[in-house]
Structure formats: structure tokens, C-alpha cells
N, C-alpha and C positions, 0 to 999 in steps of 0.2 A: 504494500500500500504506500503510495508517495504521501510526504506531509505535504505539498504543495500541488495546485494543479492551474493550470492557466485560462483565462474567461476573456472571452472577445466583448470590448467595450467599443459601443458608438461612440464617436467624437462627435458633436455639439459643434457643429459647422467644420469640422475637420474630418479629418482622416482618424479611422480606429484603429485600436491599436490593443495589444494582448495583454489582460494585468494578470499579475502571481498572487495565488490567495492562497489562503489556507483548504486543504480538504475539509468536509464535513466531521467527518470523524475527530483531526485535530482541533477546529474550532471548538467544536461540543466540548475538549475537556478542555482547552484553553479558557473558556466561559465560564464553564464550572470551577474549577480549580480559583481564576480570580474571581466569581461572586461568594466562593467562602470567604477569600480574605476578606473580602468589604465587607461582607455578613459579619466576620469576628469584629472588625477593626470597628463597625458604626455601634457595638453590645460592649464593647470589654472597654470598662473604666479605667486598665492602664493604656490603652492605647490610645485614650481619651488623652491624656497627658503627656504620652512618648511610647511611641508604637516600638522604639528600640533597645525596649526593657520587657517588653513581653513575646515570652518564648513561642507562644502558639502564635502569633502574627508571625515569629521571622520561618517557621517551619512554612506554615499556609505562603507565603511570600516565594519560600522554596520552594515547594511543591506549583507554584504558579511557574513561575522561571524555568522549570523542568519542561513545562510543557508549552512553549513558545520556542517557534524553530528558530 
């Protein structure tokens, strides 16, 4: 399975041209993986204060960066 796959975009009074997106499959966990973090970071009262003292933000942060190609 490729993480990327390519999509013919109309140009808007131009010429089109081919963009690189993510697959389906990579986007779904890319999406997921960063709405936990935002889910943890907008709930947890240290991240309220400094998201760089709580460990389950830097793991979820991790776990997001894993799965961005």
C-alpha cells in the first residue's frame, strides 16, 4: 500500500496539474492519532499550563509524528 497517491487538480483558469496527498488509509490514522492529542490537550489541566510537562500529551504528540509521512 503507498502512503501517498497522486489527484489531478483543475487549474482555475490554468492548466492542471497533479497534487500528492495522502492515501485514505494514512489520512484516517493521521486524523485520528492528532484528534487525541487535541482531545487530551483541550481536558488535561497540565496542558492547560504547559503541555511540556505532561507525559501523555508528549506520547499522543508521538504517536501523531509517527504517522505523518
Amino acid at each position: 500500500m503507498s502512503t501517498t497517491e497522486s489527484q489531478w487538480r483543475d487549474g482555475t483558469g490554468g492548466a492542471g496539474h497533479l497534487q500528492r496527498v495522502a492515501g485514505n488509509a494514512v489520512f484516517i490514522r493521521t486524523q485520528t492519532a492528532y484528534r487525541a492529542y487535541i482531545d487530551h490537550a483541550s481536558g488535561c489541566a497540565t496542558c492547560a499550563v504547559d503541555s511540556g510537562q505532561c507525559v501523555t500529551a508528549e506520547e499522543l504528540w508521538s504517536a501523531y509524528r509517527a504517522t505523518t509521512p
